[in-house]
C-alpha positions in Angstrom: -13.1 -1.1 11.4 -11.0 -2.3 8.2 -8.1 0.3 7.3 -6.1 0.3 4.0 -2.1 0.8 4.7 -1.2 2.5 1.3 3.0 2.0 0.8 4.5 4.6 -0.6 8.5 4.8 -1.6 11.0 5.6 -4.0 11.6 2.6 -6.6 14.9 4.2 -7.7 15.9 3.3 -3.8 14.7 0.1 -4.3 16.3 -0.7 -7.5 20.3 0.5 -5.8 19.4 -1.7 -3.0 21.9 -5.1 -2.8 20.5 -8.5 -2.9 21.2 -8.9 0.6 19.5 -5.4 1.9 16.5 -6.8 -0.5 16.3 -10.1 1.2 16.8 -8.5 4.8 13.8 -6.1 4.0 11.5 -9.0 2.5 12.7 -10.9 5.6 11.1 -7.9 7.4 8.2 -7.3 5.8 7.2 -11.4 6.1 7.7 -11.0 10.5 5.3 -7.5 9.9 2.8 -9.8 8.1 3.1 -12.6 10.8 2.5 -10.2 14.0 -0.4 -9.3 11.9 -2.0 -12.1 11.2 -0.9 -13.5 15.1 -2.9 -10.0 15.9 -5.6 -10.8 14.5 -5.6 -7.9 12.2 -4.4 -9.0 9.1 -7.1 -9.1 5.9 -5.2 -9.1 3.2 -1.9 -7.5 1.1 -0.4 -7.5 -2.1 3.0 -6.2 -3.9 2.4 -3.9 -6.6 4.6 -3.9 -9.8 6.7 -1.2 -10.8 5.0 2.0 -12.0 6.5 1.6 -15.2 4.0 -1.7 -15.9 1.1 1.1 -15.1 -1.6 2.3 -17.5 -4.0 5.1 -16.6 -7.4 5.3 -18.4 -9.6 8.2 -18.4 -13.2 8.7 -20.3 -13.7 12.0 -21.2 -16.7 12.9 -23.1 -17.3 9.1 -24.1 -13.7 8.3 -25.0 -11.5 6.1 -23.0 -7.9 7.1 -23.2 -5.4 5.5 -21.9 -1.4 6.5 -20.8 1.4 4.4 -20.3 2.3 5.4 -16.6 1.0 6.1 -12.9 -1.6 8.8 -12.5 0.4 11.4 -11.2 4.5 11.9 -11.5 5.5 11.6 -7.8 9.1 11.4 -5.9 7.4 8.3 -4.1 5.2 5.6 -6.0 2.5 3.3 -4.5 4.4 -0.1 -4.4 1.9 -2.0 -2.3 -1.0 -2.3 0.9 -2.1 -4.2 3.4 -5.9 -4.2 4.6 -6.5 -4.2 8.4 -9.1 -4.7 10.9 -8.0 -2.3 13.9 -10.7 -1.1 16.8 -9.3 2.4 16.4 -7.0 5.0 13.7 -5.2 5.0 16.4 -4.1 1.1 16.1 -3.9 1.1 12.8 -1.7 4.3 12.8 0.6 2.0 15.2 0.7 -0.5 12.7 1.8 1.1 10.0 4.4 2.5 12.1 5.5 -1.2 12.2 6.0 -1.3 8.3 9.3 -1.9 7.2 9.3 0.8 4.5 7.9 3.6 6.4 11.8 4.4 7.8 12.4 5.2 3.9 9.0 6.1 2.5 5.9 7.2 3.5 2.5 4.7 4.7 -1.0 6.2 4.4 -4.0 5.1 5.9 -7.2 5.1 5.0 -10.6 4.0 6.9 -12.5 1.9 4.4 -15.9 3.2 3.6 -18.8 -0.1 4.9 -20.5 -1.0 2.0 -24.0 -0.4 3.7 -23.2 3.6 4.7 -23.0 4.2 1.1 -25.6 1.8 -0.8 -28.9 3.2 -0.9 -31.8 1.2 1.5 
């Protein structure tokens, strides 16, 4: 089954971190991304930009508004996922154990839903 790793954490943290505690956690997350793919596991990932290069549209009542900004004001922002393949939640709960930035922030995973349980026949 394919399993999205969300990455949650504080960019405030991130942005008071040296240049070498930066490098030692890239460093990190590159070795998490290589036992992956060795695993077998690894689908895809991506970095996201800070939440202050968001926009959040809405349409209400044929409109389509927009907001500079994340959806929601949080303490922790979404700064990135992997997607897995993992026979159970219990392996991919054990991987995202393994990601770097789940000692600071918080990692939540979600089953993805198969295309053909949700498209009609």
């Amino acid at each position: 089954m394919k399993y999205m790793i969300l990455i949650h954490g504080d960019e405030s943290q991130e942005a008071q971190m040296t240049e070498a505690e930066g490098m030692q956690l890239m460093t990190e997350y590159m070795k998490f991304g290589e036992e992956l793919e060795k695993a077998g596991a690894y689908l895809g990932s991506e970095r996201l930009r800070p939440v202050s290069t968001a926009t959040t549209v809405r349409v209400r009542e044929g409109k389509t508004l927009t907001t500079d900004g994340p959806f929601a004001e949080t303490k922790e922002q979404l700064g990135g996922y992997y997607l897995i393949e993992a026979p159970s939640l219990d392996q991919a709960l054990e991987w995202a154990a393994k990601v770097p930035s789940a000692r600071t922030g918080s990692v939540e995973v979600r089953p993805i839903w198969p295309e053909d349980e949700y498209l009609p026949q």
